[in-house]
N, CA, C and O of each residue as an XYZ file, in Angstrom:
264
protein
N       0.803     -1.197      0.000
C       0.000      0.000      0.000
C       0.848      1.264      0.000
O       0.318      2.320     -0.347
N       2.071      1.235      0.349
C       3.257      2.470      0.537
C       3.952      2.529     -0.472
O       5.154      2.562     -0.208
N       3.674      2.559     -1.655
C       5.163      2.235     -2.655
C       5.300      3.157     -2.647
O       4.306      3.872     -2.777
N       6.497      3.711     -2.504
C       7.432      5.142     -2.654
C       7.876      5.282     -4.235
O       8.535      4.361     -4.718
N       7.609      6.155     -4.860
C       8.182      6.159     -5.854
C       9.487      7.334     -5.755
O       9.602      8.321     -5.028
N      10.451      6.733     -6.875
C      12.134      7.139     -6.762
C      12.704      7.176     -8.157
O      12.764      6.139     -8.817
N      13.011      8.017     -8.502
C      13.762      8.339     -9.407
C      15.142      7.561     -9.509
O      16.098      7.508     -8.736
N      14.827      6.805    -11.103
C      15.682      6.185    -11.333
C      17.365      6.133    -11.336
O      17.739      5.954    -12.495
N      17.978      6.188    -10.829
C      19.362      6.932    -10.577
C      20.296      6.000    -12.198
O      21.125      6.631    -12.855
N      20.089      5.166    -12.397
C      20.395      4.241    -13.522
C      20.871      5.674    -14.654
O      21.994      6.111    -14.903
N      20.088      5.933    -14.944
C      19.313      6.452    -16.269
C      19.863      7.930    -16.144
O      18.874      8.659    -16.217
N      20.773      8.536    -16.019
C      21.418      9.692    -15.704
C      20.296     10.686    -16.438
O      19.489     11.278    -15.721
N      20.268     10.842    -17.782
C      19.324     11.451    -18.543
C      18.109     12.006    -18.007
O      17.933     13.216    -17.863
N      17.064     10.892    -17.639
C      15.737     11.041    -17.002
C      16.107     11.799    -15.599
O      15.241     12.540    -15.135
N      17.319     11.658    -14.912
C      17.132     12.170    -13.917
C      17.537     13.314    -14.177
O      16.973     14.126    -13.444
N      18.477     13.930    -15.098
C      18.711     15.136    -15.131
C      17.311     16.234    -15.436
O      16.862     17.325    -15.083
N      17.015     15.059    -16.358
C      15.480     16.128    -17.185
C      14.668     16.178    -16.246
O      13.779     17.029    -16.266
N      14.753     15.540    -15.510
C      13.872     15.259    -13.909
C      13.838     16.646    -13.585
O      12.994     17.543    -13.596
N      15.248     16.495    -13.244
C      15.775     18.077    -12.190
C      15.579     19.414    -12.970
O      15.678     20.433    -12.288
N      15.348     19.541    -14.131
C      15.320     20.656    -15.281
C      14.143     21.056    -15.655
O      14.042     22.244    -15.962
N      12.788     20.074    -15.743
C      11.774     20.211    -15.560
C      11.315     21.029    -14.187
O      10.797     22.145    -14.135
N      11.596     20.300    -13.288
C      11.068     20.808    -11.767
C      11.546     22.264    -11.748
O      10.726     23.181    -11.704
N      12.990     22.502    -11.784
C      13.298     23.827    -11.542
C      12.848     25.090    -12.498
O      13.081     26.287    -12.331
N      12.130     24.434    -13.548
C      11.497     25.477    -14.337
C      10.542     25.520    -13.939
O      10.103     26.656    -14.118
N       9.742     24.807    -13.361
C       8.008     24.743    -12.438
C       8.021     25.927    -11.749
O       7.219     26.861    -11.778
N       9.594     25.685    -10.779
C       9.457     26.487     -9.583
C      10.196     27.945    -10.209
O      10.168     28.974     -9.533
N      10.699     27.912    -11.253
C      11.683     28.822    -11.720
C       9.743     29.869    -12.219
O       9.638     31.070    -11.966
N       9.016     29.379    -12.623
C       8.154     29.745    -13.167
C       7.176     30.325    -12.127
O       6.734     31.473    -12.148
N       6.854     29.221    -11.069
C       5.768     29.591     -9.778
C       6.655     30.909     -9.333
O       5.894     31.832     -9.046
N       7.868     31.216     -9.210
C       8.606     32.110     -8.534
C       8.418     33.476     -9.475
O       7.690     34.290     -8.907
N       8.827     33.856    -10.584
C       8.667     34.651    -11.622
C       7.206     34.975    -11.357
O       7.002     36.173    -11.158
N       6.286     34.285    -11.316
C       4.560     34.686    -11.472
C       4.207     34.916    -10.182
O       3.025     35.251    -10.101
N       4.744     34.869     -9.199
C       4.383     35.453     -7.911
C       5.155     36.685     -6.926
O       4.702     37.567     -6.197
N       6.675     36.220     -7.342
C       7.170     36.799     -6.972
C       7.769     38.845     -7.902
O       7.941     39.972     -7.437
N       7.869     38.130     -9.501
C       8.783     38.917    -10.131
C       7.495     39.649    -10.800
O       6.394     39.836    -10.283
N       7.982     40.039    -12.198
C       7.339     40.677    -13.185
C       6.721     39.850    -14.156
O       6.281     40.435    -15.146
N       6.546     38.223    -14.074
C       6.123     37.254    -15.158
C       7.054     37.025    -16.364
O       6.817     36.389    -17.391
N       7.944     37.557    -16.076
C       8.623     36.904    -17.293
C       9.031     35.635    -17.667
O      10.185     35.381    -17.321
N       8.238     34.436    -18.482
C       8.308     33.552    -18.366
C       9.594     32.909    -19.455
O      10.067     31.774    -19.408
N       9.943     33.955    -20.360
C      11.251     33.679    -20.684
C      12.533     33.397    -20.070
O      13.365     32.510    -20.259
N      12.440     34.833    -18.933
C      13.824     34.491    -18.117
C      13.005     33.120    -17.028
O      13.785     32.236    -16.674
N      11.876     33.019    -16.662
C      11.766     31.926    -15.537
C      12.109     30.447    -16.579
O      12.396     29.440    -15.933
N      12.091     30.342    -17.736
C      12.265     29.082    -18.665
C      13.880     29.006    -18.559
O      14.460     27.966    -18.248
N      14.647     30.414    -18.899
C      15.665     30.023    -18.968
C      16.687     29.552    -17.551
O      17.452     28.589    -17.600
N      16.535     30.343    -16.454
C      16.849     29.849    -15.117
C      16.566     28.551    -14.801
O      17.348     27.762    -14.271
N      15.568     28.361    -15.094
C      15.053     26.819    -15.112
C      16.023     25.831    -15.284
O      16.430     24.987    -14.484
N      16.395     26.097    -16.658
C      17.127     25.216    -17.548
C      18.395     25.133    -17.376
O      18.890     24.059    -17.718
N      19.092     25.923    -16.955
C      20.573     26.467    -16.388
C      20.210     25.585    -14.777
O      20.385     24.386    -14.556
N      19.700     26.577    -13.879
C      19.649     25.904    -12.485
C      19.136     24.462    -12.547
O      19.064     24.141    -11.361
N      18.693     23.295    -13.375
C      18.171     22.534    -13.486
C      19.247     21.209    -13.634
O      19.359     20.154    -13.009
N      19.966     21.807    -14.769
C      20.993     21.141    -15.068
C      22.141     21.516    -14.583
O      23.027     20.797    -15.045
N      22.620     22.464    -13.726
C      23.960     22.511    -12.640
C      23.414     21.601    -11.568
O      24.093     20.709    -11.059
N      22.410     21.806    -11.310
C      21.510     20.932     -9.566
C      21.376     19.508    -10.126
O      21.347     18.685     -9.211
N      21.293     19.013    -11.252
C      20.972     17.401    -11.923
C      22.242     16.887    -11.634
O      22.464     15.983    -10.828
N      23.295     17.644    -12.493
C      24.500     16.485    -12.890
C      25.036     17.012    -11.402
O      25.015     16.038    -10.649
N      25.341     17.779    -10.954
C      26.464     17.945     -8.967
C      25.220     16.972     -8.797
O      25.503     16.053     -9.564
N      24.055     16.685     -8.239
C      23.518     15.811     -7.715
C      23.720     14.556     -7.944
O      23.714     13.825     -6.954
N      23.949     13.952     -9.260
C      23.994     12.954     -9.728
C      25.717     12.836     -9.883
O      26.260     11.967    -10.565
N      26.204     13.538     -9.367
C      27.907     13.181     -9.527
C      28.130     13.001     -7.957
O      29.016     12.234     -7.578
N      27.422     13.624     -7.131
C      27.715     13.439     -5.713
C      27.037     12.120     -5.102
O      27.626     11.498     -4.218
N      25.841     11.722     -5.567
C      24.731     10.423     -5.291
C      26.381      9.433     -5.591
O      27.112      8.822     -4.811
N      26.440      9.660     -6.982
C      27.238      8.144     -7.762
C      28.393      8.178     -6.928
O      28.757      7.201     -6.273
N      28.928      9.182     -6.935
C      30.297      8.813     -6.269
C      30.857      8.927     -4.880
O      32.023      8.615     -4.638
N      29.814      9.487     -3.738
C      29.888      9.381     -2.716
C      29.555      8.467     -2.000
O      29.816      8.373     -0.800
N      28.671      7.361     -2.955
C      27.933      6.059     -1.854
C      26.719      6.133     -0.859
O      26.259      5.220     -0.174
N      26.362      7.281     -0.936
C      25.175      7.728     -0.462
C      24.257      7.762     -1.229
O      23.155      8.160     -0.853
């Protein structure tokens, strides 16, 4: 009844796009509440902060053993 779902760590790709997706969500919720709506610069932060936070995440997961 609890299945946790987890991002595949295998699959470097999916998890990056994982992390690149999300941070444009929030790159976006942040821009539309916080800023002026610009959903250009919230797409592009997204995509930048998405993929520095994917691969250090996924280089620190793989090679720290944690």
């Amino acid at each position: 009844m609890n299945n946790i779902r987890s991002i595949d760590l295998d699959n470097p790709l999916l998890y990056i796009l994982t992390m690149i997706i999300t941070w444009i969500v929030v790159a976006g919720v942040f821009e539309t509440v916080f800023a002026d709506g610009n959903w250009t610069n919230a797409i592009s932060q997204g995509i930048v902060g998405g993929l520095v936070f994917g691969v250090a995440m996924y280089y620190l997961i793989q090679y720290t053993g944690n």
